[in-house]
DRENLO-801712 format. One record per residue (C-alpha): residue in three letters; x, y, z. Coordinates in steps of 0.5 Angstrom, whole numbers, plus 500, padded with zeros to 3 digits. Layout:
N
alaXYZ ...
! end
This chain:
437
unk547536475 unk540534473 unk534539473 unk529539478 unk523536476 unk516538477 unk513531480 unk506528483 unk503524487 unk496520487 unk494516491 unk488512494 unk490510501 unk494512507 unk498506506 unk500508498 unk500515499 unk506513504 unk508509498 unk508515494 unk510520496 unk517517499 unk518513492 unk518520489 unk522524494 unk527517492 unk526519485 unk526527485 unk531528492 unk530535495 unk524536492 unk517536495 unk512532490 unk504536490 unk500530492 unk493528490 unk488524493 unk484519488 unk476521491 unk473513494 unk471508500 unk479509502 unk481516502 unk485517510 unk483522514 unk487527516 unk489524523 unk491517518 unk495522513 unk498524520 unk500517521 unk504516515 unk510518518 unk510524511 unk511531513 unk507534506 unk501539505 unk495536505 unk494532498 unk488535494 unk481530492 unk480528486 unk477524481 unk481520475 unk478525470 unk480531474 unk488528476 unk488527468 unk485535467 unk491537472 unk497534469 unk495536462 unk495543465 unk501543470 unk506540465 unk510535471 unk515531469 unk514525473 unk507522475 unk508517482 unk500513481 unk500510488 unk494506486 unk490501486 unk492497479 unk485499475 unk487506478 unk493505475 unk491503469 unk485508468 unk490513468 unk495510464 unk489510458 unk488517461 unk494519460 unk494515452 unk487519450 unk491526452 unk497525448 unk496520442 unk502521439 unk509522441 unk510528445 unk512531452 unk509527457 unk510526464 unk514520466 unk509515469 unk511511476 unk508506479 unk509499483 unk506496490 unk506499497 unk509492500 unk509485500 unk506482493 unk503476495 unk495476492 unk493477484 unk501477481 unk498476474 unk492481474 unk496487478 unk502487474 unk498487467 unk493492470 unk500497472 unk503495465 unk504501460 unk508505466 unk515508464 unk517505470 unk514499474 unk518498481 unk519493484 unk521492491 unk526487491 unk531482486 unk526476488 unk520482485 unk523484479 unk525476477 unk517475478 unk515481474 unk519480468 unk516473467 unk509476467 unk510480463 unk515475459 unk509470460 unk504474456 unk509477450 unk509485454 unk515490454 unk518488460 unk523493460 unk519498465 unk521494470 unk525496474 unk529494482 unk529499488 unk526497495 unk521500500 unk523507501 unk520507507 unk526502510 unk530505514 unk530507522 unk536505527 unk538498528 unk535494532 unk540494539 unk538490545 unk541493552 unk539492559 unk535498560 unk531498554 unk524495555 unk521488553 unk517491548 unk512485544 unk508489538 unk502484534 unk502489528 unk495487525 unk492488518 unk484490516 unk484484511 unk488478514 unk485474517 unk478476514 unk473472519 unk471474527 unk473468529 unk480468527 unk481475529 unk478474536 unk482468536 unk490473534 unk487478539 unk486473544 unk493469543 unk496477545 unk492477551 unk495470553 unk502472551 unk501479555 unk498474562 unk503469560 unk509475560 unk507481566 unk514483565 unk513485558 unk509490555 unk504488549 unk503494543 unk497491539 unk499497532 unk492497529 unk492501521 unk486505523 unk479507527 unk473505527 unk470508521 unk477509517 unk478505511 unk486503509 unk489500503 unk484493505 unk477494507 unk476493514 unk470490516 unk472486524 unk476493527 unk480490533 unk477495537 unk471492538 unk474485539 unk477488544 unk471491547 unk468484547 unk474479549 unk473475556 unk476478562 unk479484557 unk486487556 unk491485561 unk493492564 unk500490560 unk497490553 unk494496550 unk491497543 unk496503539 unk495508534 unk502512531 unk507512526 unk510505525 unk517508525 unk516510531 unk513503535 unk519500532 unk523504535 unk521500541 unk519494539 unk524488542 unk519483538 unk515485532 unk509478530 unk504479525 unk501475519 unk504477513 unk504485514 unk508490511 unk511491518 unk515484518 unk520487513 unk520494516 unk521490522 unk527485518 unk531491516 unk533493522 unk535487525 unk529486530 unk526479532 unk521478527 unk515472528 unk510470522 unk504468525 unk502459522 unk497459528 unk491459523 unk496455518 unk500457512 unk495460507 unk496464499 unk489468502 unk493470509 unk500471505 unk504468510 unk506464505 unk511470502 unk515468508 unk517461506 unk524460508 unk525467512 unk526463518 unk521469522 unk514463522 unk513461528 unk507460533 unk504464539 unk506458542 unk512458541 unk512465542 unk510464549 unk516460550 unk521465548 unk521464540 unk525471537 unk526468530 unk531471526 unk532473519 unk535467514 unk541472511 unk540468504 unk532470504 unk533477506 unk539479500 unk533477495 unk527481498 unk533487498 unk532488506 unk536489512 unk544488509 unk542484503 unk539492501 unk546493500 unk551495505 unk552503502 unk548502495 unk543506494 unk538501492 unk533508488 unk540509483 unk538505477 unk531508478 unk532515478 unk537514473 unk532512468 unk527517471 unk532522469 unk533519462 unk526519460 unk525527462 unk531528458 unk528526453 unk524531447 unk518527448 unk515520449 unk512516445 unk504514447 unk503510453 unk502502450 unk499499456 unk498491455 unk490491456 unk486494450 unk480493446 unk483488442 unk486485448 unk481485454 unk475488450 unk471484456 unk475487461 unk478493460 unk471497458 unk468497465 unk475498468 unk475505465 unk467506466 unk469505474 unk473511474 unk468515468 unk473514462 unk470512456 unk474506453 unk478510449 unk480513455 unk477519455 unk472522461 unk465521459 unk460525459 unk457526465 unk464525469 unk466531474 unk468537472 unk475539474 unk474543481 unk476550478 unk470550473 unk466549480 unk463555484 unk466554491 unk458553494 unk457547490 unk465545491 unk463546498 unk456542498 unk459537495 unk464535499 unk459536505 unk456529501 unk461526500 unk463525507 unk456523508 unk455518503 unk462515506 unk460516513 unk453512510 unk458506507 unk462506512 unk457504517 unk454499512 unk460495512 unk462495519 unk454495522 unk450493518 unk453488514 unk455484519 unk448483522 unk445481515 unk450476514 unk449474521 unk440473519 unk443470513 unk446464518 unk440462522 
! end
């Protein structure tokens, strides 16, 4: 029976605390991770940490320097980075600057909160020099090892799992269940206020078209919240501007994303991480090709799913079902394995490697000498010199801070987001606006 490990969490959003925090709990069973929070534009409110669907203490904020101060002193065994790849990558160097040599070092987790569709090369290498990289599906782990492989890095870190929050009871339709239509909406995807009026309208359409059936618009965030992606064109404010309005059958919700699947009879979206939570438990799933099929909206992941689909198509009754083939290699549904435990393999080594006396150095791929350009400024983004150590000036860990400044300065953290916030969502979209005339 193996020990009980101490593991950590850090984490930059609500989404990938999410992430990370399951993935550990899938690492470590029967043990509660401590959580940080990595300080930034998209550190969740406690109404989002609420949302996530993980009952936890409240993670504690910290900076990158800080994280580092903390895992030196508390000793933990496994280290879950639920992060950003230059996050990641800052700390990896972190962790490198703290232990040079061979030595007893916490294992090093990391992989992606869901469907990889953008910057593949560039995420991967900036996660490359973790223990473990976990890749969500069999079709992921093939792509990861090839980047790796294409570059001449180690790729034996990674290794196959799934998402750990894939789960829920199977998708039943009965007589008495209501007709329940959720358009799962991202911050990021589409980015322009004509395409996401355009969604938004197509919701309300489908919603006219179809009194008898309830239309859920599942938004991320409110307004003045940052999520994993930033997002600049809130659906609530759309909403406020749609001619005619919502119909009375069609709403904007809030809430736990297990919980709304719970009654959902059809899920659409455009590329959300949703669409496979949805696929797992056999509800109807339809991506959306009205605005085409495009890398930059990663509709594009779901070529051969059989789930693209119009609004159109939609409204004529469409409820596309997953082709059986794509959904065993993206580890979803019954291609998860039917009584296997997809965290096995990864768990296993996590055991191995903390059986271990010590670890050698981490030895991520980006160095000096690898990306003297690149790498340099990275770590300067998060206070660390190039050698991975904390700058001078960088934040001092909290415990050598009196509790009035502690206090003070989290007082003008929030309102220099509150400030940013306002820029991004107000005041950006009028200078852009200036800027067309």
């Amino acid at each position: 029976m193996p020990e009980a490990k101490r593991v950590a969490v850090l984490a930059d959003s609500d989404t990938r605390w999410k992430w990370g925090a399951l993935t550990a709990r899938r690492l470590a069973p029967d043990q509660d991770p401590t959580g940080y929070l990595l300080r930034g534009r998209a550190t969740p409110t406690a109404r989002q940490l609420g949302e996530v669907g993980v009952e936890a203490a409240r993670p504690t904020e910290v900076t990158c320097a800080e994280f580092l101060a903390e895992i030196e002193r508390e000793s933990y065994d496994v280290v879950v980075l639920a992060l950003v790849g230059g996050a990641v990558q800052a700390v990896l160097h972190g962790v490198r600057a703290l232990w040079p040599a061979p030595a007893r070092r916490p294992v090093l987790v990391t992989g992606y909160v869901g469907v990889v569709y953008e910057k593949l090369a560039d995420g991967l290498l900036l996660r490359h020099g973790a223990d473990l990289v976990l890749a969500n599906s069999r079709a992921d782990a093939e792509r990861f090892r090839g980047v790796y492989a294409g570059v001449g890095a180690d790729a034996s870190a990674v290794t196959g799992t799934t998402l750990p929050f894939l789960a829920g009871a199977r998708y039943e339709p009965v007589g008495t269940r209501a007709r329940t239509v959720v358009f799962a909406v991202q911050p990021s995807v589409p980015q322009n206020k004509a395409e996401r009026g355009y969604l938004l309208g197509r919701a309300a359409r489908h919603a006219r078209l179809h009194p008898e059936r309830e239309v859920l618009v599942k938004l991320r965030s409110k307004p003045g919240e940052h999520t994993t992606h930033l997002e600049e064109l809130p659906y609530q404010k759309l909403a406020e501007k749609l001619p005619g309005g919502l119909p009375a059958n069609c709403r904007l919700v809030y809430g736990n994303m297990g919980e709304v699947l719970d009654r959902t009879d059809l899920l659409v979206t455009v590329s959300s991480t949703a669409a496979l939570e949805s696929l797992h438990r056999g509800i109807p799933t339809a991506v959306l090709t009205d605005l085409g099929i495009r890398e930059a909206l990663g509709n594009h992941h779901f070529l051969g799913s059989g789930c693209l689909a119009s609004w159109d198509e939609i409204d004529a009754g469409a409820l596309p079902a997953g082709d059986p083939a794509w959904l065993a290699a993206q580890g979803v549904g019954a291609g998860a394995g039917a009584g296997e435990d997809p965290f096995e393999a990864a768990r296993a080594r996590v055991d191995e490697l903390c059986a271990r006396a010590e670890l050698p150095p981490v030895a991520p791929y980006y160095t000096t000498t690898t990306a003297p350009g690149y790498l340099p400024g990275i770590l300067a983004r998060h206070h660390l010199a190039p050698d991975g150590t904390p700058l001078p000036g960088a934040p001092r860990p909290a415990g050598q801070e009196s509790r009035l400044r502690r206090h003070l300065r989290a007082h003008l953290r929030e309102a220099a987001r509150g400030a940013y916030r306002h820029g991004v969502q107000r005041v950006a979209p009028v200078i852009r606006r200036l800027g067309e005339l």
